[in-house]
PyMOL commands that place a pseudoatom at each C-alpha (Angstrom):
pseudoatom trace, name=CA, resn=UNK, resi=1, chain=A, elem=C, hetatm=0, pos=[10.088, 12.370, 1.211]
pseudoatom trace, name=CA, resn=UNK, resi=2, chain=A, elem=C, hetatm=0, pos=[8.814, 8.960, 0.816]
pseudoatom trace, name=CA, resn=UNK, resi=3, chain=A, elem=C, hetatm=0, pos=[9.249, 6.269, 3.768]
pseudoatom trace, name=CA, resn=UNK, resi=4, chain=A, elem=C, hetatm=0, pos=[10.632, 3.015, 2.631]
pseudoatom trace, name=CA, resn=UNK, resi=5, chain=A, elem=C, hetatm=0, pos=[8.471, -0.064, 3.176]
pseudoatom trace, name=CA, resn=UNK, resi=6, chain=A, elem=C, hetatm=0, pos=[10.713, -3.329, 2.771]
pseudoatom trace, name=CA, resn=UNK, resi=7, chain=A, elem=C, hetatm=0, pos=[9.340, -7.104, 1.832]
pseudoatom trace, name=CA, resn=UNK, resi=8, chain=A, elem=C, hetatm=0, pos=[11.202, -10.232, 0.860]
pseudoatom trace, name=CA, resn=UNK, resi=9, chain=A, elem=C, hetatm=0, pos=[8.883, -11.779, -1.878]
pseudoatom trace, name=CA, resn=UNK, resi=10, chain=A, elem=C, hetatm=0, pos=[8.576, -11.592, -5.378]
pseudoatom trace, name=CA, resn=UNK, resi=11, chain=A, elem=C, hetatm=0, pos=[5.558, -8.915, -4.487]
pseudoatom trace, name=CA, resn=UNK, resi=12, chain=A, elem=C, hetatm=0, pos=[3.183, -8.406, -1.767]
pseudoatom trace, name=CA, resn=UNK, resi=13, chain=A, elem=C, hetatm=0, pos=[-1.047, -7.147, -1.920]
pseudoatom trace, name=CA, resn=UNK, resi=14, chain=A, elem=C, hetatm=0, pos=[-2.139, -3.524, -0.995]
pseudoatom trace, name=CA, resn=UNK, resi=15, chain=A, elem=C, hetatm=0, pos=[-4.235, -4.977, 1.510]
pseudoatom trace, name=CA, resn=UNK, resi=16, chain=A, elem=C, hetatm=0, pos=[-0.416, -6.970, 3.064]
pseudoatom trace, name=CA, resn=UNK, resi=17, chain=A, elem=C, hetatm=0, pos=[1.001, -3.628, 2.314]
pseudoatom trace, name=CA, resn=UNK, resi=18, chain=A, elem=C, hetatm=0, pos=[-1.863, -1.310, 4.136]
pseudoatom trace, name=CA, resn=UNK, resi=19, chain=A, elem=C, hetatm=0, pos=[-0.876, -3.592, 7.404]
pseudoatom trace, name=CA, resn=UNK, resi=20, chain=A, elem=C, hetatm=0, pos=[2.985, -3.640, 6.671]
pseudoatom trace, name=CA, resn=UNK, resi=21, chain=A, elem=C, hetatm=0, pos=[3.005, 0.268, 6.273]
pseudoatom trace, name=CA, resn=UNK, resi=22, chain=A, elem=C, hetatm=0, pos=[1.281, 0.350, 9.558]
pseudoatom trace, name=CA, resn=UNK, resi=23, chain=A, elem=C, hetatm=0, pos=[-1.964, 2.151, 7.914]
pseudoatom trace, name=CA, resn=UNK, resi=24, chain=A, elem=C, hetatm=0, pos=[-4.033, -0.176, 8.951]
pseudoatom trace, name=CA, resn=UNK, resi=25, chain=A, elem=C, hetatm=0, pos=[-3.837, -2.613, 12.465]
pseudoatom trace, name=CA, resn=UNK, resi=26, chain=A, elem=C, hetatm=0, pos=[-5.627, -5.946, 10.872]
pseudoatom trace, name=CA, resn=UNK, resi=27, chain=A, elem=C, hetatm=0, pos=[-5.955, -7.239, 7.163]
pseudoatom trace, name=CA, resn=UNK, resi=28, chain=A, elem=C, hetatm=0, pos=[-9.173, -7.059, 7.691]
pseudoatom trace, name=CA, resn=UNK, resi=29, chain=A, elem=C, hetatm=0, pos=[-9.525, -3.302, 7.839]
pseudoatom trace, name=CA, resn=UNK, resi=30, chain=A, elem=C, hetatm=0, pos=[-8.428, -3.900, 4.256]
pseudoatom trace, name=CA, resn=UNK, resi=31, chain=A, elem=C, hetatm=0, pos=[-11.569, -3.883, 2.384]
pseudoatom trace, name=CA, resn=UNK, resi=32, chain=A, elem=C, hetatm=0, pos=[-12.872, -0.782, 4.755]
pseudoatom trace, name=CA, resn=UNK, resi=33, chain=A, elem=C, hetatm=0, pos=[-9.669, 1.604, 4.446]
pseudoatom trace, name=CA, resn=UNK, resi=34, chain=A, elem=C, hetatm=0, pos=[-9.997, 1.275, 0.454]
pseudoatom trace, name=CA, resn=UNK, resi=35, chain=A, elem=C, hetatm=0, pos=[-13.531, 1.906, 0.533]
pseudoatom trace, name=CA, resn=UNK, resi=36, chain=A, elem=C, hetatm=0, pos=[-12.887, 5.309, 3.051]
pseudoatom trace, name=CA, resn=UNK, resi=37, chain=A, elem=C, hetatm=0, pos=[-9.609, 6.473, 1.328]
pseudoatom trace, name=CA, resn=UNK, resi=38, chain=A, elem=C, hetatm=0, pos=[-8.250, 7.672, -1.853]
pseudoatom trace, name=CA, resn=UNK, resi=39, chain=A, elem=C, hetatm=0, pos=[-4.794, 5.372, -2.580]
pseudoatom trace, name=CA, resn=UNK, resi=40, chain=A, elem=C, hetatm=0, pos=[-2.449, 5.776, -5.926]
pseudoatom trace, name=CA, resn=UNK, resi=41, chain=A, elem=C, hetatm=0, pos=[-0.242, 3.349, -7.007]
pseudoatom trace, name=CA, resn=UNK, resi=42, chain=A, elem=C, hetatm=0, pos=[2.949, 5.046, -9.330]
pseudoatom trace, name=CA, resn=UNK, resi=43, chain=A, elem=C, hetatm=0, pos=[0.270, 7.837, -9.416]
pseudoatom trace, name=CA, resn=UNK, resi=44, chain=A, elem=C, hetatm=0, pos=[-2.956, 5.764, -10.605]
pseudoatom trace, name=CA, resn=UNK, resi=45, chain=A, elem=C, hetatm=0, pos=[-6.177, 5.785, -8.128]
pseudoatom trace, name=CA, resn=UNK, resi=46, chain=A, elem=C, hetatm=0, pos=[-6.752, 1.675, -7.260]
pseudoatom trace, name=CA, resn=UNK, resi=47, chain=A, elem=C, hetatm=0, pos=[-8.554, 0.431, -4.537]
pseudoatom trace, name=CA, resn=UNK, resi=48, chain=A, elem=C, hetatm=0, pos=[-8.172, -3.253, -5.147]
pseudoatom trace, name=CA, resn=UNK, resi=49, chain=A, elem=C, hetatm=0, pos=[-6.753, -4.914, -2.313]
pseudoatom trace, name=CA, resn=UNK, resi=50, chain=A, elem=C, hetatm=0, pos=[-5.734, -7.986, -4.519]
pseudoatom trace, name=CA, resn=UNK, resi=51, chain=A, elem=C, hetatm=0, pos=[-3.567, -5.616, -6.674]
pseudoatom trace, name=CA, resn=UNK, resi=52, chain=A, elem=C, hetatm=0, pos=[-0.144, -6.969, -6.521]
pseudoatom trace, name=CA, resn=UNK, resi=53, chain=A, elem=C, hetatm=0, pos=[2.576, -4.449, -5.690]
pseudoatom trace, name=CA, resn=UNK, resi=54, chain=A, elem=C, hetatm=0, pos=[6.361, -5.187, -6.638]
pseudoatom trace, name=CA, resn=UNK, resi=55, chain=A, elem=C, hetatm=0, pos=[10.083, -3.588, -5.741]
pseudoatom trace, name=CA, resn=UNK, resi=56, chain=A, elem=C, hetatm=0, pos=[10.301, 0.032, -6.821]
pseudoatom trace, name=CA, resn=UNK, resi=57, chain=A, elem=C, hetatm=0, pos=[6.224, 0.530, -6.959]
pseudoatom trace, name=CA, resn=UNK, resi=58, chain=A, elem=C, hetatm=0, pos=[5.290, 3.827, -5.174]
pseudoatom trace, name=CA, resn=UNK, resi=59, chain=A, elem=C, hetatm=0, pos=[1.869, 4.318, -3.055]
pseudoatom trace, name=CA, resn=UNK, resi=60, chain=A, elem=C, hetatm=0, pos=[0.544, 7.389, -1.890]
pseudoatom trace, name=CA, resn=UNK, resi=61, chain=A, elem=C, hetatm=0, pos=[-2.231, 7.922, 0.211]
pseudoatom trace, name=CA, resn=UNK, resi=62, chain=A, elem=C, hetatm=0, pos=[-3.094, 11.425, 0.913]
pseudoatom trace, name=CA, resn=UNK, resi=63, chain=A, elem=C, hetatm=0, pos=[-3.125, 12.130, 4.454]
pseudoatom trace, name=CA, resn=UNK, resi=64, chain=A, elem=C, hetatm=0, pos=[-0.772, 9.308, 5.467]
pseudoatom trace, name=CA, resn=UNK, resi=65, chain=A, elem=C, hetatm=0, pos=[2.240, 9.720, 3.509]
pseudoatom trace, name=CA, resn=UNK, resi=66, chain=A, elem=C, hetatm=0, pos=[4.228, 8.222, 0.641]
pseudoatom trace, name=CA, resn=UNK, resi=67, chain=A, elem=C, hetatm=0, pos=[5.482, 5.180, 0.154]
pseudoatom trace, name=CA, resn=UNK, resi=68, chain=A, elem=C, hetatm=0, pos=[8.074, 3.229, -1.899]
pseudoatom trace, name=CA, resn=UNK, resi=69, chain=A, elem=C, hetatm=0, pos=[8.215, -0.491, -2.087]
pseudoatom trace, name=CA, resn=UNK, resi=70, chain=A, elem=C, hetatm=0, pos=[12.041, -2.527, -1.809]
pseudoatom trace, name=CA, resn=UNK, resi=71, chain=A, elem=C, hetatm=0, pos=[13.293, -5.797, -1.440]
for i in range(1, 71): cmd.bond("trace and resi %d" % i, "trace and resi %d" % (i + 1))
show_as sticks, trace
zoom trace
């Protein structure tokens, strides 16, 4: 079961997505949670915080769930 995480722009970061998913507290734990943890996007490792993530995208990070992106 994957949790919904909802945003209103044309797409968001997966360091602005780490804080909306409530993984992290600040977006500056950014940098440090992708350095410590393992995170696939639509089932492809990437730890770049910069990486733009759109509607229907899907991020899971082992040990804290799944995720699936919507407007």
């Amino acid at each position: 079961m994957s949790e919904e995480i909802k945003f209103d722009t044309e797409y968001i970061t997966l360091g602005q997505f780490l804080k909306l998913a409530e993984v992290i507290q600040t977006g500056g734990m950014a940098k440090w949670f992708l350095g410590e943890y393992d995170v696939f996007i639509n089932g492809e490792q990437d730890q770049r915080r910069g990486r733009k993530l759109k509607a229907g995208d899907q991020v899971s990070i082992p040990g804290f769930g799944k995720y699936v992106l919507r407007h």
